[in-house]
VOGUBA-309985 format. One record per atom (N, C-alpha, C): z, y, x; residue in one letter. Coordinates in steps of 0.2 Angstrom, whole numbers, padded with zeros to 4 digits, always signed. Layout:
residues N
ZYXA...
This chain:
residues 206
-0157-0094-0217X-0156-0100-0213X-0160-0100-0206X-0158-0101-0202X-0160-0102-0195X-0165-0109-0195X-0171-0107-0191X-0174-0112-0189X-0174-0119-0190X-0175-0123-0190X-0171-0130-0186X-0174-0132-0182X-0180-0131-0182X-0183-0135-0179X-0189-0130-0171X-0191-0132-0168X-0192-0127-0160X-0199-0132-0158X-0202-0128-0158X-0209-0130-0155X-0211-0125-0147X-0212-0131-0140X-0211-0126-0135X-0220-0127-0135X-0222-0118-0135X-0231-0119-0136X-0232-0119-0127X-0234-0119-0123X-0236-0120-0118X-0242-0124-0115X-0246-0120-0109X-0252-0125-0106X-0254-0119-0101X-0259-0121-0096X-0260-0117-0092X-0263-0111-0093X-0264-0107-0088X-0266-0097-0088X-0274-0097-0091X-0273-0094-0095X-0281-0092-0098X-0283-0100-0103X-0277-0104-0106X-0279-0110-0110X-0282-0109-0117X-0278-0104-0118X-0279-0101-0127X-0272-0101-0130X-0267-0100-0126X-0260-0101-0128X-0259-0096-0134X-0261-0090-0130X-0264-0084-0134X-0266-0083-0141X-0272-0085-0143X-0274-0086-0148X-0270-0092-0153X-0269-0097-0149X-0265-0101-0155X-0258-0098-0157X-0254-0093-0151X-0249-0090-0157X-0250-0086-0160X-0255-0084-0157X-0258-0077-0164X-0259-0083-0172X-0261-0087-0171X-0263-0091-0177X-0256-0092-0182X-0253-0096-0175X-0246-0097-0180X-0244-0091-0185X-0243-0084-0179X-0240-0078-0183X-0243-0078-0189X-0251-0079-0190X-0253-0078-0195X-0252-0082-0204X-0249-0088-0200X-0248-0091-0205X-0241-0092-0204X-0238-0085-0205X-0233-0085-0207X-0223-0087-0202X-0226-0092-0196X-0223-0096-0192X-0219-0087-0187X-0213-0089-0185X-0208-0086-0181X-0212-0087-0174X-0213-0083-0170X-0216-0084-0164X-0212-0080-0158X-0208-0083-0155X-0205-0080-0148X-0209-0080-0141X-0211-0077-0140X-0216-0075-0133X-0210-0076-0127X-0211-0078-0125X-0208-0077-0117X-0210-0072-0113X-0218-0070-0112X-0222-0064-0109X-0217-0057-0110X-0219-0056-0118X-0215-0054-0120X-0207-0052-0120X-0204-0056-0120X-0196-0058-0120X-0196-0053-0110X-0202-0056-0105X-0201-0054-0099X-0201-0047-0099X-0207-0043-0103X-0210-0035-0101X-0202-0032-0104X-0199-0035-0110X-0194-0031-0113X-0187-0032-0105X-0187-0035-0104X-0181-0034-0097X-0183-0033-0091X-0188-0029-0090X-0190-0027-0085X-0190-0021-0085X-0191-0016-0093X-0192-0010-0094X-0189-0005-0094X-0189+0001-0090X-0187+0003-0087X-0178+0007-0090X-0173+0004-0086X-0167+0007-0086X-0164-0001-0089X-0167-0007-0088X-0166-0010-0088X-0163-0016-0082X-0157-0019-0083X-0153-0022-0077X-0159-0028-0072X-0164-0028-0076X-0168-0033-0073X-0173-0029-0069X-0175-0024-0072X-0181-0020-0065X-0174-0019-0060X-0171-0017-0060X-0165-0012-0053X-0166-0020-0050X-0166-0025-0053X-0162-0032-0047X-0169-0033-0046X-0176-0033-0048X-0181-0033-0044X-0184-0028-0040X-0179-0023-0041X-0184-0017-0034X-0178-0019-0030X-0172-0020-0031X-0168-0021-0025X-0171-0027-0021X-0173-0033-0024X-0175-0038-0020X-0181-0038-0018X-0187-0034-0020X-0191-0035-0018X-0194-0026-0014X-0190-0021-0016X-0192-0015-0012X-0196-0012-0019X-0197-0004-0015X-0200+0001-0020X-0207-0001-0021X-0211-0003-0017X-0218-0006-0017X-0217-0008-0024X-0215-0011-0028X-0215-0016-0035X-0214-0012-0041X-0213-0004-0037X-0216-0001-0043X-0221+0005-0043X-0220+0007-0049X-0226+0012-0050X-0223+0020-0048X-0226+0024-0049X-0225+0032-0046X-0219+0034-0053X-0221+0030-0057X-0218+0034-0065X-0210+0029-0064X-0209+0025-0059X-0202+0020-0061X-0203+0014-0064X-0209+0012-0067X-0209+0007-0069X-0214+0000-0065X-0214-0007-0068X-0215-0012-0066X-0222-0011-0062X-0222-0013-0055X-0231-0014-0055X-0231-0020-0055X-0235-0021-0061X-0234-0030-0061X-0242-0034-0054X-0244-0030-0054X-0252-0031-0051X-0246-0034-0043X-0245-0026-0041X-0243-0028-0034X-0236-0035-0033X-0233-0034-0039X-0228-0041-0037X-0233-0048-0039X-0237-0046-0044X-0241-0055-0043X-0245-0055-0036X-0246-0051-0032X-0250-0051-0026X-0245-0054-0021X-0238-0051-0022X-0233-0051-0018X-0232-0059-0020X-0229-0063-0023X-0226-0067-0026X-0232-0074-0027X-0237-0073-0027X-0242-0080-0025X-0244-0079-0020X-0243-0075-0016X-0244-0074-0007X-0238-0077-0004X-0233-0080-0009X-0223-0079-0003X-0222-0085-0009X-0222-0092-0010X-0219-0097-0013X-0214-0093-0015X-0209-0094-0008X-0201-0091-0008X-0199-0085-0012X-0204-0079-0012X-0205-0075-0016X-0203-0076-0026X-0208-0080-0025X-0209-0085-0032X-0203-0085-0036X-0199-0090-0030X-0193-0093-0031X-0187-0086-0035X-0187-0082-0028X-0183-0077-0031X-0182-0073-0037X-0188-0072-0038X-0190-0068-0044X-0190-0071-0049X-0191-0079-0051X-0187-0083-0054X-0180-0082-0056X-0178-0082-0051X-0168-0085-0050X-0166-0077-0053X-0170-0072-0054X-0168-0064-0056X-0170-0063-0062X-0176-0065-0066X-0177-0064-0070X-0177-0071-0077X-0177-0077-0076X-0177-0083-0079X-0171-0081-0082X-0167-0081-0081X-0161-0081-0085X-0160-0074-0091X-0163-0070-0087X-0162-0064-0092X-0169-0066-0098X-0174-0069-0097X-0178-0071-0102X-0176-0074-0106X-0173-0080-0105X-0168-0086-0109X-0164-0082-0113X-0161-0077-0111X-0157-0074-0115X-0159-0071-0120X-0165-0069-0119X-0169-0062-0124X-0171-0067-0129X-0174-0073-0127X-0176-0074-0132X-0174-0080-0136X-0169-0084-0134X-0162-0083-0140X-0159-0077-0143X-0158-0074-0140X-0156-0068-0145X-0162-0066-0151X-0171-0066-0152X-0173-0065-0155X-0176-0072-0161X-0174-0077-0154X-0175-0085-0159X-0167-0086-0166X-0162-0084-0164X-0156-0084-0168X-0157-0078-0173X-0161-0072-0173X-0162-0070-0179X-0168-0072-0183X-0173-0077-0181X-0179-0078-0184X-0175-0083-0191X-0182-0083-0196X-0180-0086-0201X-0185-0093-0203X-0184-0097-0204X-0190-0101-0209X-0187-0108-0205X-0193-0113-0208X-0190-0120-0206X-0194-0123-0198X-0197-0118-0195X-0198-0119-0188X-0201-0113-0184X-0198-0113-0179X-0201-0107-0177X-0206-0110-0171X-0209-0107-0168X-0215-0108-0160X-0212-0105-0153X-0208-0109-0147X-0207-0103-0141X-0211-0107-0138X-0216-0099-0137X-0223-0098-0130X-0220-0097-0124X-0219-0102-0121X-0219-0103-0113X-0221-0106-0108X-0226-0100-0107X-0230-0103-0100X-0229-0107-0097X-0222-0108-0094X-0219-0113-0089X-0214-0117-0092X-0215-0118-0096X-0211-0123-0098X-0208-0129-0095X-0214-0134-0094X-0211-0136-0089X-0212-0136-0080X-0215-0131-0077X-0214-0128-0072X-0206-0129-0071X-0206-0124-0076X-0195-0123-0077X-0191-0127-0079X-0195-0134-0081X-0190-0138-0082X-0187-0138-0089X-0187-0134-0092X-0185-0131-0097X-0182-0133-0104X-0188-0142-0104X-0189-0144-0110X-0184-0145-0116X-0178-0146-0113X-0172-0146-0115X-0171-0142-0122X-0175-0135-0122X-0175-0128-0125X-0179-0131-0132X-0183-0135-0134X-0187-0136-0138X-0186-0143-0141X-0188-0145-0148X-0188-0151-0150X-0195-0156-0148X-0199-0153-0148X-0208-0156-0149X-0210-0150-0143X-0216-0153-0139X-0219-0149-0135X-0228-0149-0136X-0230-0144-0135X-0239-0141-0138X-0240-0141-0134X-0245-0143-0132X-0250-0139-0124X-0257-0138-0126X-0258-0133-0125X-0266-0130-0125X-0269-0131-0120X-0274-0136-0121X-0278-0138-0115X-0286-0135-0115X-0288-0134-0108X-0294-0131-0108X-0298-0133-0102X-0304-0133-0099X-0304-0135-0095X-0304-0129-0086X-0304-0134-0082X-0302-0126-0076X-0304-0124-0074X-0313-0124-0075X-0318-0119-0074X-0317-0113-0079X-0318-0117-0087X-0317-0111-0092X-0310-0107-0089X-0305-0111-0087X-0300-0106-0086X-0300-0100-0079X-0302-0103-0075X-0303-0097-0070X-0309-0092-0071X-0315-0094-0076X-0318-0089-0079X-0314-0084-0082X-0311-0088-0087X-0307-0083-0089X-0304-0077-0087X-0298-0081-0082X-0293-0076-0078X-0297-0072-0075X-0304-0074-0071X-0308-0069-0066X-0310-0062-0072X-0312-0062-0078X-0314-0058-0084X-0309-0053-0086X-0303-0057-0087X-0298-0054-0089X-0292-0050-0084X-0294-0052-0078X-0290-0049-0074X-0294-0045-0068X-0300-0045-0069X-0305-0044-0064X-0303-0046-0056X-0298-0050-0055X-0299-0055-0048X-0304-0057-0046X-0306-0060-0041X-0307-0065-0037X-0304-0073-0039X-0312-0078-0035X-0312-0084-0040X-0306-0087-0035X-0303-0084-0028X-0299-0087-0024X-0292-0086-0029X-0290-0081-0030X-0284-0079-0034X-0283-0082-0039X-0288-0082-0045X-0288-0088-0051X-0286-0095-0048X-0290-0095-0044X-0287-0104-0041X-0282-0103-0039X-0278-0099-0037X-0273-0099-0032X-0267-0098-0038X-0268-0095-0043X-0263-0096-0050X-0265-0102-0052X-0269-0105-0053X-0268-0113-0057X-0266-0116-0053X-0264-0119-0046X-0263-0121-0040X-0256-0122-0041X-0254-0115-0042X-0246-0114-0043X-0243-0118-0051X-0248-0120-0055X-0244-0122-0063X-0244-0130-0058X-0241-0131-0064X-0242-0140-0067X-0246-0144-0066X-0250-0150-0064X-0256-0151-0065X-0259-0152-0074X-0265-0151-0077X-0268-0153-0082X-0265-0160-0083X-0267-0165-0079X-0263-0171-0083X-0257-0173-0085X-0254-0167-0080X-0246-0170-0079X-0243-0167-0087X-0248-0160-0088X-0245-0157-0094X-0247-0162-0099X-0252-0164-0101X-0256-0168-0106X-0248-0173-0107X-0249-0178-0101X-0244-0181-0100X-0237-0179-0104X-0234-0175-0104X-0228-0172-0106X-0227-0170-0111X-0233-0169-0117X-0235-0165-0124X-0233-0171-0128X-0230-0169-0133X-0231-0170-0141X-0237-0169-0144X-0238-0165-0144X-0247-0163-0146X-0249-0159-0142X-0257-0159-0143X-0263-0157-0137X-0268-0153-0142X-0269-0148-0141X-0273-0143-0141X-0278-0142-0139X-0284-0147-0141X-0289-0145-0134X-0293-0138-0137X-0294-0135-0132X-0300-0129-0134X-0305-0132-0128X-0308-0133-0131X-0313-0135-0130X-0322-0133-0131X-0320-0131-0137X-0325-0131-0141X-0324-0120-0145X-0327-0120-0150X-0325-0112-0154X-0320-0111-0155X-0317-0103-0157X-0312-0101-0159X-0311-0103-0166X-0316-0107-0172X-0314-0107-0175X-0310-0114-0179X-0314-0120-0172X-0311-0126-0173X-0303-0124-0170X-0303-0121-0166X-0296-0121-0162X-0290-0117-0168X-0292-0112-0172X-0290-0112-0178X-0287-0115-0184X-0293-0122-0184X-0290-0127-0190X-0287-0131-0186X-0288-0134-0179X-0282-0136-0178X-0275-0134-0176X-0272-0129-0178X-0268-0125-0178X-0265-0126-0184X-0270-0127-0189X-0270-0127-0195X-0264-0134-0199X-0269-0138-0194X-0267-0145-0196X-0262-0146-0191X-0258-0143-0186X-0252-0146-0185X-0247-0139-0188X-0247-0133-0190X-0244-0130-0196X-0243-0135-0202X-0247-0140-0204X-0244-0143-0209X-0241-0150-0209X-0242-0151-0199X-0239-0155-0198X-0231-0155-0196X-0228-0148-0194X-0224-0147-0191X-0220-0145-0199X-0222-0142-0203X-0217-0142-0209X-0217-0149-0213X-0219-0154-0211X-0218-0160-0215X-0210-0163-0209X-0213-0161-0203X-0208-0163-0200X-0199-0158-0201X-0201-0153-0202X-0196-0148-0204X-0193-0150-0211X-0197-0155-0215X-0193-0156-0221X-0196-0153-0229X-0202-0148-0227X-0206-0144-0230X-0212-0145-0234X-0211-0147-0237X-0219-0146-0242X-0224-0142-0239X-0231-0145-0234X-0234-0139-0233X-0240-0136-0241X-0236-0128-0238X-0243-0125-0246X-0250-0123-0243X-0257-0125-0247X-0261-0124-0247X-0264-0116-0242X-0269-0120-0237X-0267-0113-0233X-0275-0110-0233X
């Protein structure tokens, strides 16, 4: 039986969006990554890299024929326009991929992680919307740690989302990480047994 029910997880870059799908997978939940759904149509011999080397030139990739993702994010928060493009080339082929992996998933809800949900406008895609909130210091420590950038760059990716309120605002429920990876856990926990009450599910002892 196919899903019924669609939870869109999103919140801003380096919020913990990550770890609380990891959560879900773990208890069990169908999880469609967007990121994911992105690296798979982009990969090489795939109709999606050929339409972004075409639009954006051989710079965007690597010596081996594959994605250089480093130089197209340099490209593409440096050029709005750029942004756009690369959007209008790839969005659609993303939406595709992960419908096609959401129509084979099974259980009474599954979780689609995307980042931009509503950046894209997208909400449509989902019944209920999650946001993982963090604050934007922790967040651009993050991105600086994890991407080893500059604290201009970090800002300059958050700058490009949503604002924090505007997301808060547009959630069904709120995620704060605020706190340990362990509280961020049980509250994974506690909307897991909230989301199968609402799927029609007896949640079991977890």
């Amino acid at each position: 039986m196919a899903p019924r029910l669609r939870i869109g997880l999103t919140g801003g870059i380096a919020s913990g969006k990550s770890t609380v799908a990891r959560r879900f997978t773990e208890l069990g939940v169908p999880v469609i990554d967007a990121d994911e759904s992105a690296r798979v149509v982009v990969a090489p011999g795939q109709p999606g890299l050929d339409a972004v080397a075409k639009a954006f030139g051989s710079t965007v990739l690597t010596s081996k024929g594959e994605l250089n993702r480093r130089a197209l994010r340099d490209l593409i928060f440096s050029a709005p326009a750029s942004r756009r493009r690369l959007e209008s080339i790839l969005h659609p082929l993303i939406r595709a991929e992960m419908e096609h992996r959401a129509a084979a998933a099974t259980g009474p809800y599954l979780v689609l992680a995307i980042p931009l949900l509503l950046e894209g406008g997208t909400q449509d895609r989902v019944d209920r919307i999650l946001v993982v909130d963090a604050s934007e210091e922790a967040q651009v420590q993050r991105v600086m740690s994890r991407d080893g950038g500059s604290e201009d760059q970090a800002r300059a990716i958050l700058a490009a989302q949503i604002g924090r309120e505007e997301r808060i605002k547009a959630a069904d429920d709120v995620l704060r990480n605020l706190g340990s990876l362990e509280e961020l856990r049980r509250s994974v926990d506690a909307l897991h047994s909230k989301y199968l009450r609402l799927a029609g599910v007896a949640p079991m002892p977890i």
